[in-house]
Residue, then its C-alpha position, 0 to 999 in steps of 0.5 A: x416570418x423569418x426563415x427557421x421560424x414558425x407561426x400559428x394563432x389558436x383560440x387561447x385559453x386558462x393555461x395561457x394567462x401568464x403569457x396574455x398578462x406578461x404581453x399586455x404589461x407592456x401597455x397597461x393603460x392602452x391595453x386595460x380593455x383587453x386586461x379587463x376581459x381576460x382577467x375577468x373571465x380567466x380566459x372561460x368562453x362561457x364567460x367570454x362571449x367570445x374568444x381570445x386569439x393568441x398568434x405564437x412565434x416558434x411557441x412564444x405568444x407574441x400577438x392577442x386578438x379579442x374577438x368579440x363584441x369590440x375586436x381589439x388587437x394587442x400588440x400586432x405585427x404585420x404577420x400578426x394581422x394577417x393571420x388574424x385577418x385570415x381568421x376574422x374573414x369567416x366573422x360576421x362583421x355587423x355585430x363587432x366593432x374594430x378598434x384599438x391603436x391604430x398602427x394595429x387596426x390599419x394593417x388588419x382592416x386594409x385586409x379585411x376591408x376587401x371581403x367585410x361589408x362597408x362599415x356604418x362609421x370609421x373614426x382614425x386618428x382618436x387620441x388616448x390620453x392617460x393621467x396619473x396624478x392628481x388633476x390640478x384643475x379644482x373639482x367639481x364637488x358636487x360630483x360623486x358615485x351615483x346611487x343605485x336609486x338614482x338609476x332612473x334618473x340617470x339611464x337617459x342621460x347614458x342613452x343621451x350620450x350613447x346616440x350622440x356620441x355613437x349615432x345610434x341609440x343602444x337601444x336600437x335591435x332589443x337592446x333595451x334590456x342588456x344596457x339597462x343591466x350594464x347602466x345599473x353594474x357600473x353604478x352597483x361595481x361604483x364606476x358610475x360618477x355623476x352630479x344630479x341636481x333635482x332629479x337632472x343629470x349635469x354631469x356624468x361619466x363612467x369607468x368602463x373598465x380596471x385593473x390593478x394597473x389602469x381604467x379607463x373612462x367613458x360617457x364624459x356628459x354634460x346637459x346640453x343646456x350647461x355647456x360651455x361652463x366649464x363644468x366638464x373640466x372640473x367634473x372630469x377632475x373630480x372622477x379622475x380623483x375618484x378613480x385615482x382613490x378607488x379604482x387604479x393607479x392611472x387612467x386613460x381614456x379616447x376621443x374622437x379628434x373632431x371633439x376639439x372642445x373634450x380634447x381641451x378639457x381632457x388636456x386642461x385636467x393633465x391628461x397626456x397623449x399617449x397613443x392614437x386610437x382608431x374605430x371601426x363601427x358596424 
């Protein structure tokens, strides 16, 4: 902070809205989960299930912090993330996921590294991509929404990617019942893409969150036994369109760097690097 200037972070709120969607226009494709959130909730902790943090520079709103499930800063200075810190150090960590671009998640997790258990997993150097147009790649025809009475069919499937991709089964701690009513919201909200061939999942992937501006995709899965087919990439090409059609202008999404063969899918499609994300995992 320079001198003649003053800083404070507060728990922000409704009043605040303008300012959170002028700061996260910046990025509207790196910032979608964040966007996602506040404009869902209107920045209402009964709907939050958490809170939305607000570093302010002589009264202009100049850093964001959701704190929740997934704590993801937004636009983070180093003064930013040290005020943050400060806050989070009264958090408990076995519940949250640190994550977001990570020249904004090092400073903060350099800070709280020193009083914050050891993580179960640090994922760096995750590349986000980002694609606005339509891939060049055929589609897979046969992927399409998935169906609401398909929802059983596709639950392992969602558990399946999740464990593998994770390490952990969401299931795990009572987890049962909150992912099996998130598996049949994204299907119900049409953010679920699928091919299913006589009662089997080839091919699935979902939207975990939009905007006007963006959305991002998650749970890129193949059947194990149909690997290396080539179906990913065009399976990818045909949510992509989907998403392009139905759901937002352009769309991102992260990997982690050691998936070498979905970082040459996703690159294959015409996704473009734009950011490197990071991951901290509890």
């Amino acid at each position: 902070m320079t001198a003649g200037t003053s800083a404070d972070v507060r728990v922000l709120s409704a009043r605040d809205l303008t300012a959170v969607a002028k700061l996260l226009g910046r990025r509207p494709v790196e910032n979608v989960f964040v966007d996602y959130r506040c404009r869902v909730t209107q920045l209402d902790p009964r709907w939050l299930g958490g809170e939305v943090w607000g570093y302010f520079n002589d009264g202009e709103l100049t850093s964001i912090l959701h704190v929740g499930a997934n704590v993801t800063p937004i636009e983070t200075t180093p003064a930013a993330a040290a005020a943050f810190a400060q806050r989070l150090r009264d958090k408990p960590a076995s519940s949250m996921a640190l994550v977001g671009s990570q020249h904004m998640v090092t400073p903060m997790w350099e800070l709280l590294r020193q009083t914050w258990p050891a993580p179960r997993l640090e994922r760096w150097a995750q590349p986000h991509y980002t694609i606005a147009r339509v891939p060049e790649v055929a589609p897979d025809p046969g992927v399409r929404l998935t169906r609401s009475a398909e929802f059983e069919t596709i639950y392992p499937a969602c558990v399946d990617m999740h464990t593998e991709e994770l390490g952990v089964s969401p299931e795990r701690d009572g987890g049962r019942p909150a992912y099996r009513a998130r598996v049949r919201q994204l299907i119900s909200s049409g953010w679920s893409f699928s091919r299913i061939e006589q009662g089997r999942v080839i091919f699935k992937a979902e939207v975990a969150c939009a905007t006007q501006d963006a959305c991002q995709i998650q749970g890129v899965y193949v059947d194990p036994a149909y690997r290396g087919r080539g179906l990913a990439a065009a399976g990818m090409a045909a949510v992509v369109r989907l998403c392009l059609e139905r759901i937002a202008p352009q769309v991102g999404l992260f990997a982690n760097a050691h998936n070498e063969p979905a970082l040459r899918t996703y690159e294959r499609v015409g996704f473009e690097r734009t950011d490197t994300f990071a991951s901290i995992l509890y």
